[in-house]
Backbone and ligand atoms as CSV (ligand in chain L), in Angstrom:
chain,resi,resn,atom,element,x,y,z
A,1,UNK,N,N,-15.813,-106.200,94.891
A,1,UNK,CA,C,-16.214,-106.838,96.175
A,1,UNK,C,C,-16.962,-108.146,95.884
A,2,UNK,N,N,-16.437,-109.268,96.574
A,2,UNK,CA,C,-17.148,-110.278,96.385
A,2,UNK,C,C,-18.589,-110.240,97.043
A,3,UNK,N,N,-19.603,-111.367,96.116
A,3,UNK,CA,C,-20.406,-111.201,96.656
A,3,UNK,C,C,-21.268,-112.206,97.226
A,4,UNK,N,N,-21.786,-112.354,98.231
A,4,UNK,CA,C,-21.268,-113.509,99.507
A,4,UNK,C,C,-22.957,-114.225,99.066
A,5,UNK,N,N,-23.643,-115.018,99.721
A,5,UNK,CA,C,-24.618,-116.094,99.140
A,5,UNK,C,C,-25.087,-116.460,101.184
A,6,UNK,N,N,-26.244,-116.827,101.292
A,6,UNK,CA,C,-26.650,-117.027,102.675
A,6,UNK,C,C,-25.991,-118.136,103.201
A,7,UNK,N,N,-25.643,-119.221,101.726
A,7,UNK,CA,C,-24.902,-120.057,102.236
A,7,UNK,C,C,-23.377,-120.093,103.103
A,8,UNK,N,N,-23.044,-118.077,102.750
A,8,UNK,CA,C,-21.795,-117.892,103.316
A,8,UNK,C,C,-21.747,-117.800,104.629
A,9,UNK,N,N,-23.009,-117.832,105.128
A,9,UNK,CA,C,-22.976,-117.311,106.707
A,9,UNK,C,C,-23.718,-118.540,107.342
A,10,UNK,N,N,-22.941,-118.244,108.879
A,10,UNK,CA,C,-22.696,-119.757,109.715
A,10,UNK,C,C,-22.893,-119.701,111.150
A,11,UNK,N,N,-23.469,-120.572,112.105
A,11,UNK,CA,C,-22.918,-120.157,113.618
A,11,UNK,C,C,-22.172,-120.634,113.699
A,12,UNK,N,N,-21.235,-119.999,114.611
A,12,UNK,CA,C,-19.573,-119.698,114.854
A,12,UNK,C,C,-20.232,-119.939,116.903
A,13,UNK,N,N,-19.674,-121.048,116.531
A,13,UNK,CA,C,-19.747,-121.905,118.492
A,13,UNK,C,C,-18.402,-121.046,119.190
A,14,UNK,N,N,-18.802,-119.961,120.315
A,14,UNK,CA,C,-17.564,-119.200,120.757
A,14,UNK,C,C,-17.206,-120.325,122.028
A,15,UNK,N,N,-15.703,-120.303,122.307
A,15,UNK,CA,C,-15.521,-120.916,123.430
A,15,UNK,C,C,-16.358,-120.451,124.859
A,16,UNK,N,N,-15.869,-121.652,125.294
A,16,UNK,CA,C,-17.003,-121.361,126.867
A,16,UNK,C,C,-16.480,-121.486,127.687
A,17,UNK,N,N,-16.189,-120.965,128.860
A,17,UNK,CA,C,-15.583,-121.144,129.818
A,17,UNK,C,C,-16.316,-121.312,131.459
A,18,UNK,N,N,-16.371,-122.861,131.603
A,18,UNK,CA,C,-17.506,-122.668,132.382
A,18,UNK,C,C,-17.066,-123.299,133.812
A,19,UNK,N,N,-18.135,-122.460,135.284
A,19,UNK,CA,C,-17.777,-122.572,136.325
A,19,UNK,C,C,-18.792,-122.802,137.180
A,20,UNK,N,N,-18.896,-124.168,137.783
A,20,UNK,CA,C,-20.158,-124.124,138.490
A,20,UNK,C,C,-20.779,-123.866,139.385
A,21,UNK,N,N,-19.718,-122.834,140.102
A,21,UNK,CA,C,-20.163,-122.167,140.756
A,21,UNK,C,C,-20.501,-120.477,140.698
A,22,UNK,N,N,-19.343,-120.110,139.348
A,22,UNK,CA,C,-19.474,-118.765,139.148
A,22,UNK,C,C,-19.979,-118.809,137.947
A,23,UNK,N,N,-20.241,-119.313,136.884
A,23,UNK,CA,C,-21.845,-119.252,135.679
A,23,UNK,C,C,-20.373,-119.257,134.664
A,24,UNK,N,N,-20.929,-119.138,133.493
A,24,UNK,CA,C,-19.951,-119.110,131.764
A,24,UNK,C,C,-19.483,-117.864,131.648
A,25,UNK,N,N,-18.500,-117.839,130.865
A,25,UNK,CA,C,-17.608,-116.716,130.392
A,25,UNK,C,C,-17.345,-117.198,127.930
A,26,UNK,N,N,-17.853,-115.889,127.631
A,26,UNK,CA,C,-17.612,-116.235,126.394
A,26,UNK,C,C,-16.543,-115.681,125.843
A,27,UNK,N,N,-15.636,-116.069,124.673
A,27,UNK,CA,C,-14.519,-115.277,124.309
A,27,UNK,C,C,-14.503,-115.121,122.700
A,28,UNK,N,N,-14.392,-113.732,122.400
A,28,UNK,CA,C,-13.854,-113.523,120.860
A,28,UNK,C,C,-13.006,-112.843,120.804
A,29,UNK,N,N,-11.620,-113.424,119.820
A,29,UNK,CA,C,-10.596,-112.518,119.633
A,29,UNK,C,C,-10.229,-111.669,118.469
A,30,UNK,N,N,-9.598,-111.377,118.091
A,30,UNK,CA,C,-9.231,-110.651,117.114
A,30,UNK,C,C,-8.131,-111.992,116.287
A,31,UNK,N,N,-8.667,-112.273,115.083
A,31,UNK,CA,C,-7.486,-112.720,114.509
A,31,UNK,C,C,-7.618,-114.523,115.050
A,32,UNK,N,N,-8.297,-114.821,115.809
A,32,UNK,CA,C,-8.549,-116.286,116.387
A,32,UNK,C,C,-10.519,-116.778,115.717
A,33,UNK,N,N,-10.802,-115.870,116.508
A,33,UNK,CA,C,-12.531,-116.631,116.572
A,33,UNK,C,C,-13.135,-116.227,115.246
A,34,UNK,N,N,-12.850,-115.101,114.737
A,34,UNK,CA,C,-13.486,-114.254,113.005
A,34,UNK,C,C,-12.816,-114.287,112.410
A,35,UNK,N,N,-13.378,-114.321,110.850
A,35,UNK,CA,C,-12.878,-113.839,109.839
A,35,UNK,C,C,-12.283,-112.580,109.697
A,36,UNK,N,N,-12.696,-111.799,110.395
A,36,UNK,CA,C,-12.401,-110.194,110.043
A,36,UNK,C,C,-12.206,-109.949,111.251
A,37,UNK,N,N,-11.509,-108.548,111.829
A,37,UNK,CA,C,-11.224,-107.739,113.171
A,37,UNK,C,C,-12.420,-106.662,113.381
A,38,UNK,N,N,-12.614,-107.132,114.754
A,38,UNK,CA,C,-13.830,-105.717,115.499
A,38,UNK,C,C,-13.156,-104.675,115.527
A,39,UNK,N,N,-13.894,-103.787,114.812
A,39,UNK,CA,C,-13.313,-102.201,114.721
A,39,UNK,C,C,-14.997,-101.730,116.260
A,40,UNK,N,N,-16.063,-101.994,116.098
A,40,UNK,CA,C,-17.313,-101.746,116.843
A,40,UNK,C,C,-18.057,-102.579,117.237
A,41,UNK,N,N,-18.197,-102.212,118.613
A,41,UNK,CA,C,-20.029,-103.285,118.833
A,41,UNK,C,C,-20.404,-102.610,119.282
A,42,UNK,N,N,-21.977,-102.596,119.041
A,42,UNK,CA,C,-23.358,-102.128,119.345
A,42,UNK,C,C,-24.074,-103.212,119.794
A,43,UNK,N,N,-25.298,-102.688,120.371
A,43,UNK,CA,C,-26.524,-103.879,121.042
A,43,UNK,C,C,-27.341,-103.351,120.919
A,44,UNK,N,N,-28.879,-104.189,120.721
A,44,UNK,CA,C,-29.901,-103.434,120.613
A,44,UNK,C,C,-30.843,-104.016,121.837
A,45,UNK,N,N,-31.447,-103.275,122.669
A,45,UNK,CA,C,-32.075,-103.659,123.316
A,45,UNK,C,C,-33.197,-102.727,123.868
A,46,UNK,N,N,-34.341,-103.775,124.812
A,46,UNK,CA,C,-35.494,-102.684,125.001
A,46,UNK,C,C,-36.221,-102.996,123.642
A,47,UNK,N,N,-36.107,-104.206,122.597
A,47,UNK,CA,C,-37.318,-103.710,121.571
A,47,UNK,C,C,-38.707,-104.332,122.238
A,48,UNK,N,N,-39.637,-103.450,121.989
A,48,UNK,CA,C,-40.511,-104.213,122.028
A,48,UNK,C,C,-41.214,-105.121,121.504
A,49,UNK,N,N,-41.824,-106.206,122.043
A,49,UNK,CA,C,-42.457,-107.333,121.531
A,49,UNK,C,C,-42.972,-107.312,120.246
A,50,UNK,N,N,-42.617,-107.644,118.958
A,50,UNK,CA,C,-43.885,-107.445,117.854
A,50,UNK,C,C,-43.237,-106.751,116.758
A,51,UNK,N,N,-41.855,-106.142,117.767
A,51,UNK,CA,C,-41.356,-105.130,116.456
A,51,UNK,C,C,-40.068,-105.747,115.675
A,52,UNK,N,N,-39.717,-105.228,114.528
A,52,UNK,CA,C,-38.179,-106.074,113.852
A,52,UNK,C,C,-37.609,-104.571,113.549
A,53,UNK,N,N,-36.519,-104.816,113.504
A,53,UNK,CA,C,-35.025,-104.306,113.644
A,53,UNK,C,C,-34.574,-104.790,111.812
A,54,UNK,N,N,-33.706,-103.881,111.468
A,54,UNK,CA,C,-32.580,-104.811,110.479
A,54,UNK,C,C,-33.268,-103.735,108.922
A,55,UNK,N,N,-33.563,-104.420,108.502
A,55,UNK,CA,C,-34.401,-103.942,107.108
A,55,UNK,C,C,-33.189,-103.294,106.573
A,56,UNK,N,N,-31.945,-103.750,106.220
A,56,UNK,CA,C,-30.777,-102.819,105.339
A,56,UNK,C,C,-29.958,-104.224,104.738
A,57,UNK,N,N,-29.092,-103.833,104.269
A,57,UNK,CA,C,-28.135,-104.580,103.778
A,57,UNK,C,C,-26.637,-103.355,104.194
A,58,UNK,N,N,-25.658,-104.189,104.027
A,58,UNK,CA,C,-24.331,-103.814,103.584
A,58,UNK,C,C,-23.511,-104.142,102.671
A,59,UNK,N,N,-22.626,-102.737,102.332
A,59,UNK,CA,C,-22.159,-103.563,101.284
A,59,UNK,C,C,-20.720,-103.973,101.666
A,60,UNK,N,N,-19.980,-103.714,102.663
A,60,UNK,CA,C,-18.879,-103.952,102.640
A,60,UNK,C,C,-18.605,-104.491,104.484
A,61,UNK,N,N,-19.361,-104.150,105.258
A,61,UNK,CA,C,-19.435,-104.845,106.735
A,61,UNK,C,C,-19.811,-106.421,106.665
A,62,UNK,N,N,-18.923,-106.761,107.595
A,62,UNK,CA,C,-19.066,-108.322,108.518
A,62,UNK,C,C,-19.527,-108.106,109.826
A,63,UNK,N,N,-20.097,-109.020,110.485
A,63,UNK,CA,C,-21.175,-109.338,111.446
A,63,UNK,C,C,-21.018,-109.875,112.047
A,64,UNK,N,N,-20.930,-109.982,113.261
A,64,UNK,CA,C,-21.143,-111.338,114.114
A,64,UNK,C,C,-22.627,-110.871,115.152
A,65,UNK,N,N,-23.467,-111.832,115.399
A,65,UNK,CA,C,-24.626,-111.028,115.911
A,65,UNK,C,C,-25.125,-112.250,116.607
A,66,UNK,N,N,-24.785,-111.844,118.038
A,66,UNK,CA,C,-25.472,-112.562,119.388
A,66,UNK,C,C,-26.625,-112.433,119.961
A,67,UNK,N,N,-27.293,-113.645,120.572
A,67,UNK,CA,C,-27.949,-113.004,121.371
A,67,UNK,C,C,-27.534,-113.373,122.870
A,68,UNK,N,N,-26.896,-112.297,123.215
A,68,UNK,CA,C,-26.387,-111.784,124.645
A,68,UNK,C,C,-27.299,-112.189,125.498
A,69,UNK,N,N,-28.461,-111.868,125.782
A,69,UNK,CA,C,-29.821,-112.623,126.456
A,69,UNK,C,C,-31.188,-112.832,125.473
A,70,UNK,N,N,-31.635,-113.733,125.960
A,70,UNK,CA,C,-32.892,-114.080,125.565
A,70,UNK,C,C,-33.119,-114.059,123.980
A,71,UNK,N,N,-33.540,-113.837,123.352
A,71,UNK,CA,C,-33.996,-114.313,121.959
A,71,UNK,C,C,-34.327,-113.815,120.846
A,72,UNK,N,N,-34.088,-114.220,119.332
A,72,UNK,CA,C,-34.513,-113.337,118.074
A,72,UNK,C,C,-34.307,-114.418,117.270
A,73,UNK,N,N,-35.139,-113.956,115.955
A,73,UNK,CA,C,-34.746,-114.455,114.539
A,73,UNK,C,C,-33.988,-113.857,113.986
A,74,UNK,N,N,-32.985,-114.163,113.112
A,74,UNK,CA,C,-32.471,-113.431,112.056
A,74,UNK,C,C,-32.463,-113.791,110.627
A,75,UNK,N,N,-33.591,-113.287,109.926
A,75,UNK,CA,C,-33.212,-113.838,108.268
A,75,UNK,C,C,-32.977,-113.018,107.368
A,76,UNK,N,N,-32.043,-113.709,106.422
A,76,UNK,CA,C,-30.792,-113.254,105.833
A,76,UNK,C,C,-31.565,-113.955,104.259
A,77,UNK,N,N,-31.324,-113.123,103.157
A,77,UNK,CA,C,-31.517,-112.813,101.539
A,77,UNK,C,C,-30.843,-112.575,100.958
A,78,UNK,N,N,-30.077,-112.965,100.176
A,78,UNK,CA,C,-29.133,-112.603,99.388
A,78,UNK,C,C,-29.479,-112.378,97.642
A,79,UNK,N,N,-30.922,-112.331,97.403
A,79,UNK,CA,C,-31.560,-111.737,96.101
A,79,UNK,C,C,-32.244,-112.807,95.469
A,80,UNK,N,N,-31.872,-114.342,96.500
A,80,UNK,CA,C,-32.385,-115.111,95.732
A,80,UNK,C,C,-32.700,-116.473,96.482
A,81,UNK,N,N,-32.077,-116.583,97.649
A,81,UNK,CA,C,-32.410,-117.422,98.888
A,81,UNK,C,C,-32.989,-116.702,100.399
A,82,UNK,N,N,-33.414,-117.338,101.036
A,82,UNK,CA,C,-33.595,-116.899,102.533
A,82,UNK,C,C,-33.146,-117.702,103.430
A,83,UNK,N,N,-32.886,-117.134,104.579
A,83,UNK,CA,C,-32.284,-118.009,105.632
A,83,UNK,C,C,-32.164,-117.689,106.722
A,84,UNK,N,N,-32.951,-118.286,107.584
A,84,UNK,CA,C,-33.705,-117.903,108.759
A,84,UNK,C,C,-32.235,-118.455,109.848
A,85,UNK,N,N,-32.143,-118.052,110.945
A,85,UNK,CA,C,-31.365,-118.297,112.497
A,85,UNK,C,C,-32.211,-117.918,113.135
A,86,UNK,N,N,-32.846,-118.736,114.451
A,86,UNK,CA,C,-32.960,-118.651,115.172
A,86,UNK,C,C,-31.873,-118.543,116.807
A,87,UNK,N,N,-31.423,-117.209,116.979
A,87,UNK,CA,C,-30.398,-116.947,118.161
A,87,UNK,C,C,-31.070,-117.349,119.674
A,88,UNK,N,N,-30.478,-117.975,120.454
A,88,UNK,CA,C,-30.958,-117.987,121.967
A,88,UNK,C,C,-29.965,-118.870,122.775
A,89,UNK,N,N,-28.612,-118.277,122.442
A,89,UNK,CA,C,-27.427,-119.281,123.121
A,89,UNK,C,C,-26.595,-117.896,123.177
A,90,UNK,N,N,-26.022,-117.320,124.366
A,90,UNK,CA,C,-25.286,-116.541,124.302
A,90,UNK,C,C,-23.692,-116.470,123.667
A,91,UNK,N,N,-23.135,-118.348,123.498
A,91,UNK,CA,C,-22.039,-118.796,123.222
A,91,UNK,C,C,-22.079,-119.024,122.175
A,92,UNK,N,N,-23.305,-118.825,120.712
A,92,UNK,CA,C,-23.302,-118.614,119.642
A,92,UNK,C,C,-23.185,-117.375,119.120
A,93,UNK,N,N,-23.043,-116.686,117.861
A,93,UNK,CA,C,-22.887,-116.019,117.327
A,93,UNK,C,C,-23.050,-116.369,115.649
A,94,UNK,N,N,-23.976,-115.536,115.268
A,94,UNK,CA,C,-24.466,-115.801,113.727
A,94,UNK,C,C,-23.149,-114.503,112.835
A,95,UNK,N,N,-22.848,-115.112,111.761
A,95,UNK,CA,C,-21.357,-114.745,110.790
A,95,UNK,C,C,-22.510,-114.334,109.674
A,96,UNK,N,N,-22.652,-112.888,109.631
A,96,UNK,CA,C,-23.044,-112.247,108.762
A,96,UNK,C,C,-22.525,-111.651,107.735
A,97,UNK,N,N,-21.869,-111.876,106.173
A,97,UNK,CA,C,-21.322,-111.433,105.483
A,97,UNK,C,C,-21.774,-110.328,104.933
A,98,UNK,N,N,-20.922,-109.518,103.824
A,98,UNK,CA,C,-21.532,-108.627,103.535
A,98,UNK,C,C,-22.322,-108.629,102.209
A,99,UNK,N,N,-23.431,-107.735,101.737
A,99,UNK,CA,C,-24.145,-107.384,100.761
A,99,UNK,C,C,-25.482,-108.294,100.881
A,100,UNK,N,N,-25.507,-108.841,102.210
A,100,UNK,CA,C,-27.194,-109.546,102.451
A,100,UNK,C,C,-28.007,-108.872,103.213
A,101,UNK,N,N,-29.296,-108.750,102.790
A,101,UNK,CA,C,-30.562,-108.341,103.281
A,101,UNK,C,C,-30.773,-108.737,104.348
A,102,UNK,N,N,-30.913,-108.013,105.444
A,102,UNK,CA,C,-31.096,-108.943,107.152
A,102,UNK,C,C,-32.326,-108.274,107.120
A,103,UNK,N,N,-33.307,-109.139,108.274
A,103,UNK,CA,C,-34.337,-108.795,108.869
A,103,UNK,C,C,-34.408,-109.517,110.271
A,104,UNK,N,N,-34.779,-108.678,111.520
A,104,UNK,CA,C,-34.286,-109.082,112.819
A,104,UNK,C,C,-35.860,-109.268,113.363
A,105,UNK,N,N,-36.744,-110.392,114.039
A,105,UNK,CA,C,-37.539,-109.775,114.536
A,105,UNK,C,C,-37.941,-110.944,115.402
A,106,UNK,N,N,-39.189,-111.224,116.178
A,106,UNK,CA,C,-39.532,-112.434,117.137
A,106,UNK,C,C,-38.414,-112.035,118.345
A,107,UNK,N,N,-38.350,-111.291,118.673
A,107,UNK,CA,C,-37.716,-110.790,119.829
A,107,UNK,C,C,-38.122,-111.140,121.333
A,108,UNK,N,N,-37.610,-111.579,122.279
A,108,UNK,CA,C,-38.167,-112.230,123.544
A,108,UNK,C,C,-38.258,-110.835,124.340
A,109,UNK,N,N,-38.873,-110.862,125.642
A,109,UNK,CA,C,-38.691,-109.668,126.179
A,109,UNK,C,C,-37.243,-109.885,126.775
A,110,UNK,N,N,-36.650,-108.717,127.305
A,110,UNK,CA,C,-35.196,-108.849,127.435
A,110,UNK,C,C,-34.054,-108.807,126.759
A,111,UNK,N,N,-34.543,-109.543,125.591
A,111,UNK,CA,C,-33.489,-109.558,124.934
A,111,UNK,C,C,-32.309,-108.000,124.386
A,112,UNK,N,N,-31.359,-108.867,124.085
A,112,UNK,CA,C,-30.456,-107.860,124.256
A,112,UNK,C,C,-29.522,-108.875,123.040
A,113,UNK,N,N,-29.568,-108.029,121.577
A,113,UNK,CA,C,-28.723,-108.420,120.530
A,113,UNK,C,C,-27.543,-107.704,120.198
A,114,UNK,N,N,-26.405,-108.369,120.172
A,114,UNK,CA,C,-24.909,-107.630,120.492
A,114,UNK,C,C,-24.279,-107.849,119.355
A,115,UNK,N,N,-23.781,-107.156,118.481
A,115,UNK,CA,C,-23.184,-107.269,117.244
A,115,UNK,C,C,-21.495,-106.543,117.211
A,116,UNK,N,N,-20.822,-107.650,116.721
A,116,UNK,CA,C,-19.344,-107.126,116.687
A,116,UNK,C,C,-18.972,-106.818,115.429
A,117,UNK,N,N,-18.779,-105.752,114.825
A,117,UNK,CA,C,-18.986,-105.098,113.377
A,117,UNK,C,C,-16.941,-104.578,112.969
A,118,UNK,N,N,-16.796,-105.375,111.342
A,118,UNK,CA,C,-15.553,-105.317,111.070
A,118,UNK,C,C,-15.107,-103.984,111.227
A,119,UNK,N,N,-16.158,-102.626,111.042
A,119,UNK,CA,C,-15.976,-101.199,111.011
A,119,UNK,C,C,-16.856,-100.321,111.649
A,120,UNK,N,N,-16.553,-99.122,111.719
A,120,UNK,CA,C,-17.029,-98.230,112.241
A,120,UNK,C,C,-18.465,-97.687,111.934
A,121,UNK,N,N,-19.550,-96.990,112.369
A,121,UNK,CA,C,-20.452,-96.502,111.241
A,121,UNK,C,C,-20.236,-95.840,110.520
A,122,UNK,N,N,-20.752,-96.270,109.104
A,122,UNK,CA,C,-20.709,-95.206,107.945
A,122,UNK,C,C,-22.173,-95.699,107.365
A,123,UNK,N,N,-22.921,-94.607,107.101
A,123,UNK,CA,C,-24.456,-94.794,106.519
A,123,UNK,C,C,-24.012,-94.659,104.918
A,124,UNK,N,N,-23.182,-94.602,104.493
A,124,UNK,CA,C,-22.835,-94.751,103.105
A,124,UNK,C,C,-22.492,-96.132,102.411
A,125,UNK,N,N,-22.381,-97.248,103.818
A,125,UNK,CA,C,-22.454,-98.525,103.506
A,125,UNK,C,C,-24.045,-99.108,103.922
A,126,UNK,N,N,-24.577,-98.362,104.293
A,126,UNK,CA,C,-26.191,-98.832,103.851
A,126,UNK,C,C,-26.742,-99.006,103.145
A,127,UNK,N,N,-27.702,-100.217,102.611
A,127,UNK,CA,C,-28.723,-99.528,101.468
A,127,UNK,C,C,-29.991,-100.231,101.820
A,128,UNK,N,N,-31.054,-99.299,102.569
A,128,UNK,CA,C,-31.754,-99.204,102.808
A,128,UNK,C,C,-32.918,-99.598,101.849
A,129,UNK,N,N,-32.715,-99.657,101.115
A,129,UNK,CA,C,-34.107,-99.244,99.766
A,129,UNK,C,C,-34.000,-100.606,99.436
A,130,UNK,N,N,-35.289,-101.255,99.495
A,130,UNK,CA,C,-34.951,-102.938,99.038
A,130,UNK,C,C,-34.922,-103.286,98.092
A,131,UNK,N,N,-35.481,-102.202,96.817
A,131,UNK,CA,C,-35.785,-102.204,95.118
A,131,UNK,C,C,-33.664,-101.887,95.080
A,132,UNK,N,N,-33.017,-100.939,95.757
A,132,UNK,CA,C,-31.708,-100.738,95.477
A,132,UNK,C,C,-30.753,-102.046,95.470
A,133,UNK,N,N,-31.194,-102.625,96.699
A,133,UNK,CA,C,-30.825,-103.967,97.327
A,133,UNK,C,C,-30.819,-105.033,96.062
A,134,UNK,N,N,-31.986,-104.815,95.606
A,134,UNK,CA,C,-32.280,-105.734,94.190
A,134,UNK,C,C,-31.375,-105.421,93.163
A,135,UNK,N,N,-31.367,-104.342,92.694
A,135,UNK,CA,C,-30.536,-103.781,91.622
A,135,UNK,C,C,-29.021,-104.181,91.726
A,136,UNK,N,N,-28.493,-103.824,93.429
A,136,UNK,CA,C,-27.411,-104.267,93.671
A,136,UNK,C,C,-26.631,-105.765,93.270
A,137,UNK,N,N,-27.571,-106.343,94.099
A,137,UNK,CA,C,-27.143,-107.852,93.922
A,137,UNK,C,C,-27.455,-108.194,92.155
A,138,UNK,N,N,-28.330,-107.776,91.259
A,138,UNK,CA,C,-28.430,-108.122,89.912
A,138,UNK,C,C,-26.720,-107.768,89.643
A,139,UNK,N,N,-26.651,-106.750,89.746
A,139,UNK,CA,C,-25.398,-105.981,88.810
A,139,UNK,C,C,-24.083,-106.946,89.462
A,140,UNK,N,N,-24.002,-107.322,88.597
A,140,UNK,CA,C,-22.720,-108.501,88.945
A,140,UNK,C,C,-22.376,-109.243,90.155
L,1,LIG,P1,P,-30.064,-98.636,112.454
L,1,LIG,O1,O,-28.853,-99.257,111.869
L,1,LIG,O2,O,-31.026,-98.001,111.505
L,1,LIG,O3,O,-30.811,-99.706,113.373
L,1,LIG,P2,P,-31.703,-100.964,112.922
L,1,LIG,O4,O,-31.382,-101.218,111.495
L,1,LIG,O5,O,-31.294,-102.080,113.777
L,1,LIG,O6,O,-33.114,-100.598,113.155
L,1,LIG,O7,O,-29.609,-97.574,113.524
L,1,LIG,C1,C,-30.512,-96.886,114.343
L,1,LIG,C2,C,-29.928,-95.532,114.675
L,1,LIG,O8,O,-28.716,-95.660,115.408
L,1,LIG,C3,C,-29.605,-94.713,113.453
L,1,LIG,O9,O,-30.014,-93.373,113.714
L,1,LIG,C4,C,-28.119,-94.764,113.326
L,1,LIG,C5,C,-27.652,-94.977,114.752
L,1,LIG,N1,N,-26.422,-95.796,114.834
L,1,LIG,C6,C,-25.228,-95.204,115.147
L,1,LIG,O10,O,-25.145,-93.969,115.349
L,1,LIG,N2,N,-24.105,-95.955,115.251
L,1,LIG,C7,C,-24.145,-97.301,115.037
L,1,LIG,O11,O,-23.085,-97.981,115.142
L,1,LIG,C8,C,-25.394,-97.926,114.676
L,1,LIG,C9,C,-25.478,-99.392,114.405
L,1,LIG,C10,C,-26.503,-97.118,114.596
């Protein structure tokens, strides 16, 4: 498995479709807007103020991670850089590769972060443990 660098990940400007009288419409397809195909999306919402989300890596999932409303940071480690996004455009979307350290947090109230994931859950593509995370990215 290759192994991807913070520099691999990007915002990805989704089309907009806009009406001024009836508000924007955003679009992602399969095979057009990503690198990879949505097998899942999840959202996280309701965090409260103060708290962060994320603390894992993957080793084999792609990402796309909105913020649907209102606002977050997302910074991204790859064992040897950091790299902060700031999300608060619903027509963006941050391109999360796999085998980087995320940390989600600065959360607005409201907010609501929507992630379109290449696969399904499997906690066997987690690795939780940030000393593992380390080891990982050393080993080739
Ligand atoms: P987790 O990935 O730990 O959330 P975060 O890293 O953002 O804090 O997931 C929280 C819980 O939700 C955990 O018990 C696993 C469960 N979960 C699913 O069942 N399916 C999913 O697709 C996701 C993302 C989480």
């Amino acid at each position: 498995m290759e192994k991807y660098s913070v520099a691999d990940c990007r915002i990805i400007e989704l089309d907009r479709h806009h009406s001024d009288r009836k508000g924007n419409l955003s679009v992602v397809e399969n095979g057009i807007t990503l690198p990879f195909d949505v097998k899942r999306v999840y959202y996280l919402y309701d965090v409260p103020g103060g708290e962060s989300r994320g603390s894992h890596a993957h080793r084999s999932l792609n990402q796309l991670i909105i913020a649907a409303s209102g606002s977050f940071r997302v910074t991204l480690f790859d064992g040897t850089e950091r790299r902060s996004f700031f999300l608060n455009r619903p027509y963006q979307g941050l391109l999360v590769r796999p085998g980087l350290w995320r940390d989600l947090d600065d959360f607005s109230s409201g907010a609501v972060c929507m992630v379109l994931a290449s696969d399904i859950y499997k906690e066997e593509d987690y690795i939780r443990d940030f000393e593992e995370f380390l080891a990982y990215r050393d080993n080739g």
